[in-house]
C-alpha positions as CSV (number, residue, x, y, z in Angstrom):
1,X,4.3,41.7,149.4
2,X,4.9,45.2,151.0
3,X,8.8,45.3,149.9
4,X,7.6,48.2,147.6
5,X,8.2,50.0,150.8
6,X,11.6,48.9,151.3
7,X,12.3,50.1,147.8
8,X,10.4,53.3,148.7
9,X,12.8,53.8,151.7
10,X,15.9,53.1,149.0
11,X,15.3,55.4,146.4
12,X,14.5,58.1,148.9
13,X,17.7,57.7,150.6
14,X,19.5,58.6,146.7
15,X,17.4,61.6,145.9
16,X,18.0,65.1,147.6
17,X,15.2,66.6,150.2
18,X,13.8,68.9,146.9
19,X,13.1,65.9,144.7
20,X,11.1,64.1,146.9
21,X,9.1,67.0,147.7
22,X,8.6,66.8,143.9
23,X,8.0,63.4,144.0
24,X,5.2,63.8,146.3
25,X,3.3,66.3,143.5
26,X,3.5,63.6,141.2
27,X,-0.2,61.5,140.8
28,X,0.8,57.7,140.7
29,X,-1.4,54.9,139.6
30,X,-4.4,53.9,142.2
31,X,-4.8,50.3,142.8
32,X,-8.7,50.0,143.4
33,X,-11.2,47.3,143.6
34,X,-13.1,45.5,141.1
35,X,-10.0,46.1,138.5
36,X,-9.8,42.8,136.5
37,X,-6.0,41.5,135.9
38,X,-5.6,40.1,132.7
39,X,-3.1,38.3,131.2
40,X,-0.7,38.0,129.5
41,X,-0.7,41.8,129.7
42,X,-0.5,41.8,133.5
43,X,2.9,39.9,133.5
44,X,4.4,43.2,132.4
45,X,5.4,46.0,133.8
46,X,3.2,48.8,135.6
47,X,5.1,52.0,135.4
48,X,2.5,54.2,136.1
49,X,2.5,52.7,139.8
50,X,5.5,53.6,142.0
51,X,6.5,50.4,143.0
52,X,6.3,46.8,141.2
53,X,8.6,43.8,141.8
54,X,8.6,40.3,140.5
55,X,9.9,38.0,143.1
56,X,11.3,34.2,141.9
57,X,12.0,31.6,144.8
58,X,12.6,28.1,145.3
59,X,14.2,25.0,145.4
60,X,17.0,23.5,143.5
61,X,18.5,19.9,143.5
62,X,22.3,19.4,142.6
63,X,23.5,16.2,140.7
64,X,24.2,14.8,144.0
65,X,20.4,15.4,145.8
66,X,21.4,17.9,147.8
67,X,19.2,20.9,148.0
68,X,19.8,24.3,147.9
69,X,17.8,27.5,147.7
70,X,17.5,30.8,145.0
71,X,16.0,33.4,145.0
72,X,15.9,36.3,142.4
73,X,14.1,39.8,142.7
74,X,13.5,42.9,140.2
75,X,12.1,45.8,141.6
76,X,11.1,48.7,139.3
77,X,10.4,52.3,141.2
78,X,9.0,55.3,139.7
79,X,10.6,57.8,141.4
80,X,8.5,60.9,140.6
81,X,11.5,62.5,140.0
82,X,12.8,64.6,136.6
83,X,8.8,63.6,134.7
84,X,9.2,66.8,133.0
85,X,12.5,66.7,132.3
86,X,13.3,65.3,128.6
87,X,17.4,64.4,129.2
88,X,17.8,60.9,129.6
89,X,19.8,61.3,132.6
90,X,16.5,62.1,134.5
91,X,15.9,59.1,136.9
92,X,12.4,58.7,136.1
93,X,12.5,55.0,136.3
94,X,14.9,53.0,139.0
95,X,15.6,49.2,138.7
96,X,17.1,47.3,141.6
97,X,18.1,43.8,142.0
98,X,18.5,41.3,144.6
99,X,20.0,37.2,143.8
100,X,20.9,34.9,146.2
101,X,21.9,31.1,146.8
102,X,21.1,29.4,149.8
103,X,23.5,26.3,150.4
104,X,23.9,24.6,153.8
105,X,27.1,23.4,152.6
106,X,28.1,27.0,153.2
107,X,25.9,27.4,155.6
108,X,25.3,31.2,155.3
109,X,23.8,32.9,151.7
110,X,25.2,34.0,148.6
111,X,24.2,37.4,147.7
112,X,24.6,40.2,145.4
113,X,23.0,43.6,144.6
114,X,22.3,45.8,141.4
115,X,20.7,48.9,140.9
116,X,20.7,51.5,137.7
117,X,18.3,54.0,136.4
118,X,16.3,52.8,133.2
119,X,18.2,53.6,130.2
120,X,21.1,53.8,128.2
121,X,20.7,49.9,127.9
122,X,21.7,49.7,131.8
123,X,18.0,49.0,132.6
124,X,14.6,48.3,131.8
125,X,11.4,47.2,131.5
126,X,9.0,45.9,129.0
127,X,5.7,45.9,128.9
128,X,2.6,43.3,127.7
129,X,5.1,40.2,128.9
130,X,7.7,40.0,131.9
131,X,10.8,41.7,131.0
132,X,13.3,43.4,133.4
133,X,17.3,43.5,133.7
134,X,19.8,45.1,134.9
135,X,23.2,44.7,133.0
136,X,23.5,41.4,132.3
137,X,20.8,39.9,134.8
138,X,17.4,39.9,133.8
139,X,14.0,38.1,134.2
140,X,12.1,37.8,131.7
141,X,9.7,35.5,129.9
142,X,10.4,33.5,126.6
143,X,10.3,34.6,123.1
144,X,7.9,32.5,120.2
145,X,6.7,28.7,121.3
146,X,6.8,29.1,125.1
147,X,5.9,32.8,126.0
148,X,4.7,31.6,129.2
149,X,7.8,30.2,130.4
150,X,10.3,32.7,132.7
151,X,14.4,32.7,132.6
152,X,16.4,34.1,135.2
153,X,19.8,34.6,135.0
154,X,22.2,36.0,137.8
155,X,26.4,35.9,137.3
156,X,28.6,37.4,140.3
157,X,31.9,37.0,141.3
158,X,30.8,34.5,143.6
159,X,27.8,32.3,142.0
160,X,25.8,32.4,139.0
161,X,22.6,30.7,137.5
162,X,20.8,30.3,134.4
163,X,17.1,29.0,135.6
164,X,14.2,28.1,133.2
165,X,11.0,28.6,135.5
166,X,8.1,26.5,133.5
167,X,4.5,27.0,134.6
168,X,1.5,24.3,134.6
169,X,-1.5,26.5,135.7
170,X,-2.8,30.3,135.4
171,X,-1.1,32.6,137.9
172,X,-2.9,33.0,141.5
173,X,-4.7,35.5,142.4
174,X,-4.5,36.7,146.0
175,X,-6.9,38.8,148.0
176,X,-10.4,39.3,145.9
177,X,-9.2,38.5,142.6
178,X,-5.9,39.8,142.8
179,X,-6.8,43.3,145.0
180,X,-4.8,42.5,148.1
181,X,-5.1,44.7,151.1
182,X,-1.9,44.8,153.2
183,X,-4.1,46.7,156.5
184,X,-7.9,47.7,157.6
185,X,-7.9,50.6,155.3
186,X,-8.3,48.8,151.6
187,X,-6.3,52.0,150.8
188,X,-3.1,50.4,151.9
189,X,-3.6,47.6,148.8
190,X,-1.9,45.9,146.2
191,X,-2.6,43.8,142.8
192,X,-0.7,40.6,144.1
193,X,-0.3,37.2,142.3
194,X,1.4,34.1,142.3
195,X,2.6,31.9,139.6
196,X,3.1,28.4,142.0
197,X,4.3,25.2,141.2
198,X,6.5,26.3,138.8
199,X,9.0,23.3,137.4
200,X,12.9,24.7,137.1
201,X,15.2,23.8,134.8
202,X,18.7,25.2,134.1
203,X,22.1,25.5,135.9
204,X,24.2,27.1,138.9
205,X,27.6,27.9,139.4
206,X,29.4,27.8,142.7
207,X,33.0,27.4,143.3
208,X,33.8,28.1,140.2
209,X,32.2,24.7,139.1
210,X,28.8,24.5,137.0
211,X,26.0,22.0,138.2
212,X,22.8,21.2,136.3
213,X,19.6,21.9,138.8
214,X,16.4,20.6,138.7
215,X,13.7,22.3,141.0
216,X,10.4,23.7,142.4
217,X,10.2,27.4,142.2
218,X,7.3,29.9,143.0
219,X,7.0,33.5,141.8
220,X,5.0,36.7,142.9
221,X,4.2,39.4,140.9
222,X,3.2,43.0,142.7
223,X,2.8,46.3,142.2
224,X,1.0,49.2,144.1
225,X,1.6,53.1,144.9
226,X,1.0,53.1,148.8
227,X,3.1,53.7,151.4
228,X,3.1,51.5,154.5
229,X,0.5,51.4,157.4
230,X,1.0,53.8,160.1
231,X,2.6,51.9,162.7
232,X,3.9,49.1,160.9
233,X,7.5,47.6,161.9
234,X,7.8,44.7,159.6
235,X,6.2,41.9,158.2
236,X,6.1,37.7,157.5
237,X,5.5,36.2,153.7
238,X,5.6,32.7,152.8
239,X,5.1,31.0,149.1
240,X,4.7,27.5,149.7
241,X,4.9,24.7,147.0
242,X,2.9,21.8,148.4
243,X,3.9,18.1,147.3
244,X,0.9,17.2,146.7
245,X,0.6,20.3,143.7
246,X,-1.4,22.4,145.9
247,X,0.0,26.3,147.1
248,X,0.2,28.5,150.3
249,X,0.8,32.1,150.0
250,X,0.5,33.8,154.1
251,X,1.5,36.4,155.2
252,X,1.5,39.3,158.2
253,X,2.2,42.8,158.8
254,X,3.7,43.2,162.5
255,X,2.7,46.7,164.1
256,X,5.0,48.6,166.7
257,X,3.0,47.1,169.8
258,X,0.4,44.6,167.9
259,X,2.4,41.8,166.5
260,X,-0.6,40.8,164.2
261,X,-1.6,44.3,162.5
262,X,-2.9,42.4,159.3
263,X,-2.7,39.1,158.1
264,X,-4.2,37.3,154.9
265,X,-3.8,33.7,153.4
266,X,-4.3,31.9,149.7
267,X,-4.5,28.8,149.5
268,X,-4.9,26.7,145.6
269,X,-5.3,23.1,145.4
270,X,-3.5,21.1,142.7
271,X,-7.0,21.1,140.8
272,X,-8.8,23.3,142.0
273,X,-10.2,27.0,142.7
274,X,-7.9,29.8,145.3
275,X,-9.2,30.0,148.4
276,X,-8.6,33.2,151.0
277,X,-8.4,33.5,154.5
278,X,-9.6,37.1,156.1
279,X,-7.5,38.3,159.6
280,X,-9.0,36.4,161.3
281,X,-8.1,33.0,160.3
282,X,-4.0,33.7,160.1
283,X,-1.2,33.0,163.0
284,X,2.3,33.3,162.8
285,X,3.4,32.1,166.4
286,X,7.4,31.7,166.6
287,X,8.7,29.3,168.6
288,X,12.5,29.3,167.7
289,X,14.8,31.8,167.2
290,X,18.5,33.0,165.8
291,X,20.6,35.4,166.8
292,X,22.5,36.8,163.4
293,X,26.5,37.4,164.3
294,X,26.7,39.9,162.0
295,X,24.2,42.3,163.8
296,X,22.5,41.0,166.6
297,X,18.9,40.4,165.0
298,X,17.0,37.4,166.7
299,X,14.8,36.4,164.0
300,X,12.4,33.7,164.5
301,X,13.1,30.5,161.9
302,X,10.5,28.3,163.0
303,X,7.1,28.9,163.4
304,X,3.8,27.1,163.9
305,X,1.1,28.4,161.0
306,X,-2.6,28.4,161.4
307,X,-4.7,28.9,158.0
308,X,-8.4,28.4,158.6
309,X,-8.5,24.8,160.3
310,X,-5.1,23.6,159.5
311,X,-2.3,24.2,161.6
312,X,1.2,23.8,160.1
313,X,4.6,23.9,161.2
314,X,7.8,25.8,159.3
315,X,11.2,24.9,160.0
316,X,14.4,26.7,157.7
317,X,17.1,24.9,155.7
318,X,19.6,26.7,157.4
319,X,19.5,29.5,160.7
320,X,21.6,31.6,158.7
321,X,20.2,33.1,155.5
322,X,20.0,37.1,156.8
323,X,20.8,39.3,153.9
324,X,22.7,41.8,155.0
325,X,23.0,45.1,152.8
326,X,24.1,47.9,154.9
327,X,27.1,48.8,152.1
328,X,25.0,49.0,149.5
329,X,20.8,49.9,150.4
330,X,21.2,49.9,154.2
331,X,18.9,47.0,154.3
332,X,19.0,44.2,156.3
333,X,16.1,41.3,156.8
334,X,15.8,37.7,156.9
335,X,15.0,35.7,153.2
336,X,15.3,32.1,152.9
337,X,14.2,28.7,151.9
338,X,11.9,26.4,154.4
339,X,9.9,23.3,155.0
340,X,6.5,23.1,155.6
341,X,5.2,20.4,158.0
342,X,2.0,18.8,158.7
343,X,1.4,16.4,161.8
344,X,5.1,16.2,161.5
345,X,5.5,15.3,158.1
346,X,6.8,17.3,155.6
347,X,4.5,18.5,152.9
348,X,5.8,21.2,151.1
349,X,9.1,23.4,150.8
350,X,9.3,27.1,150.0
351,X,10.2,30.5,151.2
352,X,10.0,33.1,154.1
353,X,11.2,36.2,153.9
354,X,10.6,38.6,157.2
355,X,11.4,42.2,157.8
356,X,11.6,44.7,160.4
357,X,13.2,42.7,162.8
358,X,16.0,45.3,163.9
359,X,15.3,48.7,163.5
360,X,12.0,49.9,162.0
361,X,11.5,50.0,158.6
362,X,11.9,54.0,157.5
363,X,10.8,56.2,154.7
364,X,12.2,59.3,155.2
């Protein structure tokens, strides 16, 4: 989704008024229409573009069926800063990471932060297959027999994992065949999509004590060069896995005054071809809210959804899953695990992430 501006806004706020007026000089990738993705070259990275990000979610069970939630991101920013410059030390290339656990038990998230520029074996990339780490965390996809398969693997001081993210399908494309436009002007695009219904396999350590998981997980892969709309204050995403195999990606970008700027929908049954939904055919209508200790934020964490004909509802795991950053990036937003409900019935579980709820997002 549009977190590449998010990252936009973080690298900016580490480079010195000069380099970004360098950066601006610098021609970045263009994501147009009619541009076929193709795999498995498309699972890599994109470093012509500014901004790409591969985004893991999902669900875990521990031994004793109690659920909790992951999440893992990679974000890789060109910076446009130090191209012509041959030293190493030039910070060409920026990877950032975000990891956290969501367990009610605690009943607030787990979190951590990593950022580094690429090189000296602190950071990278690969391309033609997913690859990205930072230190010793990294997502990437398997070598030899099972090259489609993902691993992610996080360790902190406070909680660790080592996840095997197994896929049954080809990834999902969202928008027109993967060119997803974030506002009216197709400018303001992407090349989005979504690896659903992925099986997890693998282990998480809280406490200090090692659990084997077993899980759902869903994972969006995105990369793009523009900025956000004018106007734009923040936006909605969910990635929903459906129990009965099918998939909802939604989301909306929330203007300063219109609460509905842009809003787009995919939906994939378990055997069958994506479907989209234009504008037109997306609500996000809150109907409960939480108000954050830590700084105040009301954020909404349940909702009623309408996609085309269906109306659904979205409840959290747990009010409190705000990630807050302001030691580290400065950012602070709302990312965590939820239900899907159908005439009141739960039918699939997943995760919302919304943004722009305090201040305005800012890229200067």
């Amino acid at each position: 989704m549009q977190r590449r501006d998010f990252l936009l806004a973080i690298a900016s706020l580490s480079l010195c008024r000069s380099q970004v007026q360098a950066a601006e000089s610098v021609r970045f990738g263009r994501v147009l229409p009619g541009r076929k993705l193709v795999f498995p070259a498309d699972h890599g990275a994109h470093p012509d573009f500014r901004t790409e990000w591969w985004y893991a979610t999902g669900w875990l069970s521990l031994p004793d069926g109690s659920p909790i939630g992951f999440q893992t991101t990679f974000f890789r920013v060109r910076t446009g800063v130090g191209e012509g410059n041959p030293s190493a030390f030039a910070p060409r290339q920026l990877i950032l990471a975000h990891a956290a656990i969501a367990d009610p038990k605690l009943g607030r998230l787990r979190h951590a932060e990593r950022a580094a520029r690429v090189g000296f074996s602190r950071a990278g990339y690969a391309s033609g297959q997913t690859g990205v780490w930072v230190g010793d965390w990294r997502f990437e996809q398997s070598q030899g027999k099972n090259q489609s398969n993902y691993l992610a693997q996080v360790r902190t001081d406070d909680f660790a994992y080592s996840l095997q993210l197994i896929p049954s399908r080809p990834p999902m494309l969202n928008g027109d065949a993967g060119f997803s436009t974030k506002a009216p002007d197709p400018r303001h695009a992407s090349y989005y999509y979504s690896q659903p219904q992925l099986k997890v396999e693998g282990s998480v350590t809280l406490a200090g004590r090692t659990s084997a998981v077993t899980g759902k997980a869903w994972l969006d892969h995105e990369w793009s060069s523009e900025l956000l709309p004018q106007g734009a204050q923040g936006w909605d995403w969910i990635g929903i896995n459906l129990h009965d195999g099918s998939a909802l990606m939604a989301f909306r970008m929330r203007g300063e005054k219109d609460p509905a700027l842009w809003s787009a929908a995919s939906y994939r049954p378990e055997n069958g071809a994506t479907q989209t939904f234009p504008h037109d055919e997306v609500d996000f209508l809150p109907f409960r809210h939480w108000r954050s200790p830590r700084t105040a934020i009301n954020y909404p964490i349940a909702w009623r959804l309408r996609v085309g004909t269906r109306h659904f509802e979205l409840q959290a795991l747990m009010p409190d899953q705000e990630l807050d950053s302001r030691r580290s990036t400065g950012a602070i937003y709302w990312e965590g695990a939820v239900r899907l409900l159908e005439n009141e019935r739960e039918i699939g579980r997943g995760y919302l992430e919304m943004t722009g709820y305090g201040e305005k997002i800012r890229l200067d």
